[in-house]
N, C-alpha and C positions, 0 to 999 in steps of 0.2 A: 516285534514278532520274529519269530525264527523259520528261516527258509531252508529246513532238513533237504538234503539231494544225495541220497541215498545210491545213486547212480555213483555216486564219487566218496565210496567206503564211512558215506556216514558220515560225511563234515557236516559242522551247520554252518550258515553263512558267518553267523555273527562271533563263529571262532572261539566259543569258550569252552566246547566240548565235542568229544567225538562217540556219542551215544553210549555211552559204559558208564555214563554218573549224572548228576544232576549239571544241569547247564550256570554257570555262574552268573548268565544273563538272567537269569530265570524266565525265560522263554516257555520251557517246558514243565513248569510249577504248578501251573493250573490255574493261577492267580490272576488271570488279567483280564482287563477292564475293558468292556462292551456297552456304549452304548444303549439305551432302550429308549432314548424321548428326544424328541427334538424341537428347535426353538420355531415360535412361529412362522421365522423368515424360509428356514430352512422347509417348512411342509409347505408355504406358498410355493417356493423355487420347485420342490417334488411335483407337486401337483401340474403348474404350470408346463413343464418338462413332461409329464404324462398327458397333458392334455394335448401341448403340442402333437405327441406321438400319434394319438388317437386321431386326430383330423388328417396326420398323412397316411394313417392306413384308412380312414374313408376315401378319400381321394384316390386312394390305389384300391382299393373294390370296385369304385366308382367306373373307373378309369377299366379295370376287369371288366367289366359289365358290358360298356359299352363295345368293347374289342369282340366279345363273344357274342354279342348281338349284332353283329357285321356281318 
């Protein structure tokens, strides 16, 4: 992936081009590869990582609640 910083006349990181032609990384091709599906383990770890999350913001409404009911 190409990390353009245009702050600094247009270098890219990856150094094979300075925005006037095509990148010889081909970064900027349009060509690259994403993603869409994931392997069983990887949507257990998401999920589990999401449910985590969810039980700390019960806990902190929870915890809300009781402070404004003081």
């Amino acid at each position: 992936m190409c990390h353009c910083d245009d702050s600094e006349g247009g270098v890219c990181e990856c150094g094979h081009h300075d925005h006037e032609g095509e990148c010889e990384c081909g970064c900027h091709s349009g060509h690259h590869f994403e993603r869409r599906y994931q392997t069983k383990a990887e949507k257990i770890a998401e999920l589990e990582d999401y449910l985590t999350d969810l039980k700390a913001e019960v806990q902190a409404v929870e915890e809300h609640l009781a402070d404004l009911r003081r």
